[in-house]
TIVEX-687366 format. One line per field, with one value per residue (C-alpha): residue in three letters; residue number from 1; x, y, z. Coordinates in pm, 1 decimal. Layout:
# TIVEX-687366
drendo = ALA|...
tidren = NUM|...
X = X|...
Y = Y|...
Z = Z|...
***
This chain:
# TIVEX-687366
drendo = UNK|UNK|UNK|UNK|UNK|UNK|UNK|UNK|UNK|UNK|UNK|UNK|UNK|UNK|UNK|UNK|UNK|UNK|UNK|UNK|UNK|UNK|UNK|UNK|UNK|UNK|UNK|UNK|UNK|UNK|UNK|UNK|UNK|UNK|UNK|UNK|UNK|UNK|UNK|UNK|UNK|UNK|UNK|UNK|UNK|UNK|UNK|UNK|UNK|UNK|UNK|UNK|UNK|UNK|UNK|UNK|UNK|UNK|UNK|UNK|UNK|UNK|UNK|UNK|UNK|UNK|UNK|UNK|UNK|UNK|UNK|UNK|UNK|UNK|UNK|UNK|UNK|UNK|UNK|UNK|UNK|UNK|UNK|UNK|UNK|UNK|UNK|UNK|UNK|UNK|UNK|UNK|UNK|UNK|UNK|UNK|UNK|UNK|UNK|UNK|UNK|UNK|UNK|UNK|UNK|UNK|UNK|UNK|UNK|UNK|UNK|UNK|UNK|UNK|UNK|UNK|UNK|UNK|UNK|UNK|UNK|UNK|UNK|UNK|UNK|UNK|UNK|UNK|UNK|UNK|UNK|UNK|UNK|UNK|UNK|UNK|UNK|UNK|UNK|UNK|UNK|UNK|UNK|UNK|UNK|UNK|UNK|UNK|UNK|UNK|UNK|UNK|UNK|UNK|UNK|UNK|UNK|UNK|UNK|UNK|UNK|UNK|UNK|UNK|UNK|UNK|UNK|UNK|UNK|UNK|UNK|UNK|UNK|UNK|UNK|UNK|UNK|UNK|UNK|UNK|UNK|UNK|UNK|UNK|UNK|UNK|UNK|UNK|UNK|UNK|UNK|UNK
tidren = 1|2|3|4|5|6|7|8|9|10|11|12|13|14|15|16|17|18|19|20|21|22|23|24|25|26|27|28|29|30|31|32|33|34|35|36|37|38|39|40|41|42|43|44|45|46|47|48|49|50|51|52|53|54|55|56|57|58|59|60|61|62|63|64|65|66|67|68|69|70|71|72|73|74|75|76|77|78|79|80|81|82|83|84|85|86|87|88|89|90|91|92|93|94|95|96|97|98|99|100|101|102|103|104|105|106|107|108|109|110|111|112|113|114|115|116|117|118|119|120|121|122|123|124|125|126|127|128|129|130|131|132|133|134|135|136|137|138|139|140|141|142|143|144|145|146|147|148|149|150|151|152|153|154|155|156|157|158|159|160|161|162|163|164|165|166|167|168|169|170|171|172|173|174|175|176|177|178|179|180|181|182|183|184|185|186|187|188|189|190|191|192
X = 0.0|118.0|47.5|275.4|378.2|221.3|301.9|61.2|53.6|-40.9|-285.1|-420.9|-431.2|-572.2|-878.9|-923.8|-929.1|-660.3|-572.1|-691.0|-1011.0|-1039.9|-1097.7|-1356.0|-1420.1|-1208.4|-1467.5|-1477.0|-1115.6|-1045.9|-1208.1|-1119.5|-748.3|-888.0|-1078.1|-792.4|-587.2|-282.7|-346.1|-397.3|-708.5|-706.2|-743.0|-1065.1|-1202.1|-1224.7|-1469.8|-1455.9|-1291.5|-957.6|-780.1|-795.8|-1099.7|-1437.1|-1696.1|-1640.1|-1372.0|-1249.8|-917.9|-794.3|-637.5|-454.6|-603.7|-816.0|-992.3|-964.5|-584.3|-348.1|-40.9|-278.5|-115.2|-345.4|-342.0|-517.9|-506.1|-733.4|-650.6|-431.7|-733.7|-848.6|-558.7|-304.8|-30.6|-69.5|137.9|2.3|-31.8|-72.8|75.4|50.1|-113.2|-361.5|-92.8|25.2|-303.5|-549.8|-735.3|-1007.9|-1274.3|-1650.5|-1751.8|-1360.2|-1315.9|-1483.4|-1764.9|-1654.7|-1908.8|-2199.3|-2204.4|-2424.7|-2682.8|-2734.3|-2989.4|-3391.2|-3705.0|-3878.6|-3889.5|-3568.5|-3461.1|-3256.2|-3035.7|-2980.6|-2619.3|-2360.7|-2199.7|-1824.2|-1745.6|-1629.5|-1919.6|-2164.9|-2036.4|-2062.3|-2388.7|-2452.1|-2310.7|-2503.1|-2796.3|-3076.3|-3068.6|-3419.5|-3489.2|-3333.5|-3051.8|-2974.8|-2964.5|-2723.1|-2504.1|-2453.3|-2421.8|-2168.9|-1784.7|-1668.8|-1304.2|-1386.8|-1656.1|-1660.0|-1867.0|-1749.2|-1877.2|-2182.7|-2262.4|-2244.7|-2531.5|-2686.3|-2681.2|-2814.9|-3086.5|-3373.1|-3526.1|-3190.6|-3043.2|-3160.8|-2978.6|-2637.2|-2465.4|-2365.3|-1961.2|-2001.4|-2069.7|-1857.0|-1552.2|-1571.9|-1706.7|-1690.3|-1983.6|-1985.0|-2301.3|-2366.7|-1974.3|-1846.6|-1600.5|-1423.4
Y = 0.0|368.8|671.5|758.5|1113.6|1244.4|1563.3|1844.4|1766.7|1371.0|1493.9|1706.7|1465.4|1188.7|1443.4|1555.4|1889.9|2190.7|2253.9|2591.2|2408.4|2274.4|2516.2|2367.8|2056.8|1841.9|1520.3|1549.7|1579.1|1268.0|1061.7|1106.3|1054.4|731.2|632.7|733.0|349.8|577.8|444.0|114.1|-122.3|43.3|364.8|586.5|890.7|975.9|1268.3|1447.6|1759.1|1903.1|2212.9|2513.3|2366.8|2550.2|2295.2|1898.4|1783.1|1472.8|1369.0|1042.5|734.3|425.7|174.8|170.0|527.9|520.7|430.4|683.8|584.8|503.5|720.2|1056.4|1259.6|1604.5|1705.1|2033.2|2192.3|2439.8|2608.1|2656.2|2648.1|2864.1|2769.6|2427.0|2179.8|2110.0|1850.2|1803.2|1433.4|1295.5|1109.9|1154.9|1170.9|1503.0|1554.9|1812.5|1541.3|1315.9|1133.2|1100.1|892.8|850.7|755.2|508.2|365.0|374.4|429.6|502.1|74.6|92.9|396.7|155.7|-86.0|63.4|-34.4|-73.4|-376.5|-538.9|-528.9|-855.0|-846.6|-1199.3|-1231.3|-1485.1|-1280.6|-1403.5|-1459.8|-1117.2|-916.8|-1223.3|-1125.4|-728.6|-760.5|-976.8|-743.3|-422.9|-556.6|-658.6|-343.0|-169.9|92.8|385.2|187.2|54.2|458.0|493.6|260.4|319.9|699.8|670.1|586.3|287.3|233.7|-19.0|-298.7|-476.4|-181.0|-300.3|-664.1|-507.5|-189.6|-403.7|-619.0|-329.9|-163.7|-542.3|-476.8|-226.8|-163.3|-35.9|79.0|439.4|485.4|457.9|739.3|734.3|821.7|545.8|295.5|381.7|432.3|135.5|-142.4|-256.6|-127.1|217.1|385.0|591.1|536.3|827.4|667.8|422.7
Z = 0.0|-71.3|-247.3|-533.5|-507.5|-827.8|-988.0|-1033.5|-1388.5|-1376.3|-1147.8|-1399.0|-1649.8|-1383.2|-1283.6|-1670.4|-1493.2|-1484.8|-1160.0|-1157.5|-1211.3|-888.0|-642.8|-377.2|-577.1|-303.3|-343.9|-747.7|-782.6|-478.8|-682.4|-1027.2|-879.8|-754.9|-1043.4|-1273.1|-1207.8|-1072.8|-748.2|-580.6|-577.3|-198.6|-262.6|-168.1|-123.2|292.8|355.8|737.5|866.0|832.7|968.7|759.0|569.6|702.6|591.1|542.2|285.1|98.8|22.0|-96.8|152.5|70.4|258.0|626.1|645.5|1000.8|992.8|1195.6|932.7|622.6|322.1|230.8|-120.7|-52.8|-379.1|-308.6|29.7|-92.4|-239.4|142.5|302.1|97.8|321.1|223.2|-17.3|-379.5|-383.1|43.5|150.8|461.6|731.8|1004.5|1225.9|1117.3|1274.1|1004.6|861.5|1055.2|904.0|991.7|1248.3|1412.7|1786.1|1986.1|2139.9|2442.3|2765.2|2468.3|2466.7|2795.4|2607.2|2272.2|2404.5|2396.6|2510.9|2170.5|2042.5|1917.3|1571.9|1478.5|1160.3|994.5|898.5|932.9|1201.8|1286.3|1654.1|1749.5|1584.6|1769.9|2091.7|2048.0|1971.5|2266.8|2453.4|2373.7|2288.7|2163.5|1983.9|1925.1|1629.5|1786.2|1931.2|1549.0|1477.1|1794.4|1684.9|1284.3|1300.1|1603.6|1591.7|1479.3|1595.5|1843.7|1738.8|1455.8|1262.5|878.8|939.4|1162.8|911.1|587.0|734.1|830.8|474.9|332.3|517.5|469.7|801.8|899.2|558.1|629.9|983.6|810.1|711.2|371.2|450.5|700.9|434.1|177.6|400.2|583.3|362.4|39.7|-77.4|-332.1|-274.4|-630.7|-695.6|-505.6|-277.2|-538.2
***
């Protein structure tokens, strides 16, 4: 796994765009880079928040979205961030980017569990997603919807979310960066 460092101009040719082009269009530009075959089969497009950027962003990662040392290609935060490399390389560590839905479950295990009536997913779960579930559940509605839009660093959430996704009581409660960060699954092509 890695990121190639690419020059402004194979950039331009991967994204069919000039760079001058790009200004603000960090998700369009991610993933034509991705799409382009420069990169590895790994490669997507991560969307969250990063310093200097005022709204959400996207930039490209080789690998685990949720990775501290995963490779990232911003191709388009020097257009918010004038202080910034063009292209910016890096890794979370260096600590601007973060995706959606990073951290933990943590203590918010104990809050999943409702009082409605409990909404079972079939899957062939393997043993470690079986016994998270056993753990915080059964899971009602709302604690399905607790679950999917929280962190996912610390359960099995791409086994437990893909499920989820197969399944259309509980399709809705995911968010869509969710899904196409952490599984395999592409919803309307925009991650890879």
């Amino acid at each position: 796994m890695g990121i190639p460092m690419l020059t402004l101009p194979e950039l331009e040719q991967a994204t069919g765009l000039p760079r001058a082009e790009w200004n603000y269009k960090c998700h369009q530009v991610s993933l034509a880079i991705v799409k382009s075959g420069l990169l590895s089969a790994s490669a997507r497009v991560a969307r969250g928040w990063c310093r200097g950027v005022r709204s959400q962003h996207s930039w490209v990662i080789d690998g685990d979205c949720y990775s501290l040392v995963a490779p990232i290609l911003d191709a388009t935060l020097w257009c918010y961030d004038p202080s910034a490399d063009a292209p910016w390389y890096g890794t979370y560590a260096d600590g601007r980017h973060k995706p959606h839905h990073a951290g933990r479950l943590g203590r918010m295990r104990q809050a999943l569990a409702g009082d409605g009536p409990p909404v079972r997913l079939e899957a062939d779960w393997s043993p470690e997603a079986a016994r998270f579930l056993a753990e915080v559940g059964p899971l009602d509605f709302q604690g399905w919807g607790r679950l999917l839009s929280g962190p996912v660093e610390d359960w099995p959430a791409a086994e437990i979310v893909a499920a989820a996704h197969a399944d259309p009581r509980t399709r809705a409660l995911i968010p869509i960066d969710t899904v196409g960060m952490l599984t395999d699954i592409n919803p309307g092509g925009a991650y890879f």
